[in-house]
One Martini backbone bead per residue (centre of mass of N, CA, C, O) as a GRO file, in nm:
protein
   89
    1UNK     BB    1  -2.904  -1.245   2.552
    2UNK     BB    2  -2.983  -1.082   2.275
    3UNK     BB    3  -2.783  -0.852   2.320
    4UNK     BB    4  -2.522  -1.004   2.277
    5UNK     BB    5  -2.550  -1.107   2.030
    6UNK     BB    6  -2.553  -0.859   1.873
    7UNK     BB    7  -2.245  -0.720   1.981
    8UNK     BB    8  -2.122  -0.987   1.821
    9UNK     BB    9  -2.235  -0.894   1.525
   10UNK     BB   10  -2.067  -0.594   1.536
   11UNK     BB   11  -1.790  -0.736   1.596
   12UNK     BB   12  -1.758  -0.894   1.351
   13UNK     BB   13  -1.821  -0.676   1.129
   14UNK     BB   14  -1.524  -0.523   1.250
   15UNK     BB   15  -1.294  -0.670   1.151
   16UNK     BB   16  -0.953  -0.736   1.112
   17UNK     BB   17  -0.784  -0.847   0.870
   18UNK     BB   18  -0.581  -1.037   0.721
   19UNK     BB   19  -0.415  -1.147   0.429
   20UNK     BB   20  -0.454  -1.415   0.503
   21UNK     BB   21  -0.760  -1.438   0.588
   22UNK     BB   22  -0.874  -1.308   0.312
   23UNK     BB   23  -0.741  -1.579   0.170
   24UNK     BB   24  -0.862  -1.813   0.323
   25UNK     BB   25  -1.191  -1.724   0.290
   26UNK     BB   26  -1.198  -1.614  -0.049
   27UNK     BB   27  -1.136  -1.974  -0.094
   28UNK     BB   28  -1.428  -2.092   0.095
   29UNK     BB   29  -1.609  -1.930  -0.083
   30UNK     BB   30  -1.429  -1.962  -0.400
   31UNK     BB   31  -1.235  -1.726  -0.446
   32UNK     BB   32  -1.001  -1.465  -0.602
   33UNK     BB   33  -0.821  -1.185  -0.545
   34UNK     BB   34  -0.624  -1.008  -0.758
   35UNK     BB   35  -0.715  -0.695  -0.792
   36UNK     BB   36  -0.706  -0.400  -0.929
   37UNK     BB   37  -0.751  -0.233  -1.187
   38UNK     BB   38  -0.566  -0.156  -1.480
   39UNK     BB   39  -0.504   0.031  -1.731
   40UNK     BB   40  -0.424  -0.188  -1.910
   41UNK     BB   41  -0.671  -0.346  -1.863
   42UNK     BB   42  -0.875  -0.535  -2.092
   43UNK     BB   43  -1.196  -0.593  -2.010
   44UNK     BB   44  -1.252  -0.508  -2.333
   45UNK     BB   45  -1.279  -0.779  -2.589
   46UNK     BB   46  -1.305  -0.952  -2.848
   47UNK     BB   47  -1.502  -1.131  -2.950
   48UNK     BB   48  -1.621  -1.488  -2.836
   49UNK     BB   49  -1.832  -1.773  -2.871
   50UNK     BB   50  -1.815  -1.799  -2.565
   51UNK     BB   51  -1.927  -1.936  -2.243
   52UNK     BB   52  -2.050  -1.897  -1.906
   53UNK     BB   53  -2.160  -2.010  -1.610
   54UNK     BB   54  -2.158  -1.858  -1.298
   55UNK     BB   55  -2.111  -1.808  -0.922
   56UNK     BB   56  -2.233  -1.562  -0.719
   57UNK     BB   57  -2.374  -1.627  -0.451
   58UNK     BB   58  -2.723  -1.634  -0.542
   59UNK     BB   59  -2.592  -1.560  -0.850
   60UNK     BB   60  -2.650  -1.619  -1.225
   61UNK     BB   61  -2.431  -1.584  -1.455
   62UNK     BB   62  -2.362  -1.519  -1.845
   63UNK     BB   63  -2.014  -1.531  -1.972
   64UNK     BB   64  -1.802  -1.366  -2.124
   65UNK     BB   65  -1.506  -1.290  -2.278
   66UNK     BB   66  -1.459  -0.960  -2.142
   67UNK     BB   67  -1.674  -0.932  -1.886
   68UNK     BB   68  -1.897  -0.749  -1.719
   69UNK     BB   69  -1.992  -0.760  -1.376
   70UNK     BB   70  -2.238  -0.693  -1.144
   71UNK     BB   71  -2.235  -0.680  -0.814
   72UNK     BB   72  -2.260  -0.754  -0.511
   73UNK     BB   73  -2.089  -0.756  -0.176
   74UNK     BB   74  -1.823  -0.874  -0.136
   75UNK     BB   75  -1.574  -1.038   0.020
   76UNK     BB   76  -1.294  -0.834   0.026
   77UNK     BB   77  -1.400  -0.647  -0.219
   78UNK     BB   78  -1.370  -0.387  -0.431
   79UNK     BB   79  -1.393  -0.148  -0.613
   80UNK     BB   80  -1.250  -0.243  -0.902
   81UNK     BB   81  -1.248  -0.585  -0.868
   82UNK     BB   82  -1.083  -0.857  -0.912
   83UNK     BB   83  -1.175  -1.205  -0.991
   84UNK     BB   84  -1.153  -1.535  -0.910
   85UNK     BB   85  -1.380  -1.863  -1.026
   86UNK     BB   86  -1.478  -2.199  -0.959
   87UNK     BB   87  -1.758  -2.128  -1.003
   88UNK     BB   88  -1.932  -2.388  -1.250
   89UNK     BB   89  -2.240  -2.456  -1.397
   0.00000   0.00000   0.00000
């Protein structure tokens, strides 16, 4: 019994999403994917003394306009993908 549980953990992290599925999963989980950064996009842009706590997984970090942070490893996100959320605490 324990070896199922097992075999269906390891097809379920190969699953192959759709572009629906991981637009609407990385919505329920808070997220939305915006796409890979472009050469045109500034990052780093003039400091603005405004913050924000926001809640990325089970960590929260304090950023303000035009912060970079790295963080673990998101679902659907690849590296040096941007992404919005709505968790802020």
């Amino acid at each position: 019994m324990g070896e199922s549980s097992d075999s269906e953990k390891v097809s379920a992290s190969n699953r192959v999403y759709s572009a629906e599925d991981k637009e609407r999963e990385s919505a329920a989980i808070g997220y939305k994917v915006v796409g890979p950064l472009q050469p045109s996009d500034r990052v780093f842009k003039p400091y603005e003394p405004v913050f924000a706590v926001v809640q990325i997984g089970s960590h929260q970090f304090k950023v303000s306009n035009g912060d970079c942070i790295y963080t673990e490893r998101l679902k659907f996100c690849e590296v040096n993908d941007r992404y919005q959320t709505e968790v802020v605490c």
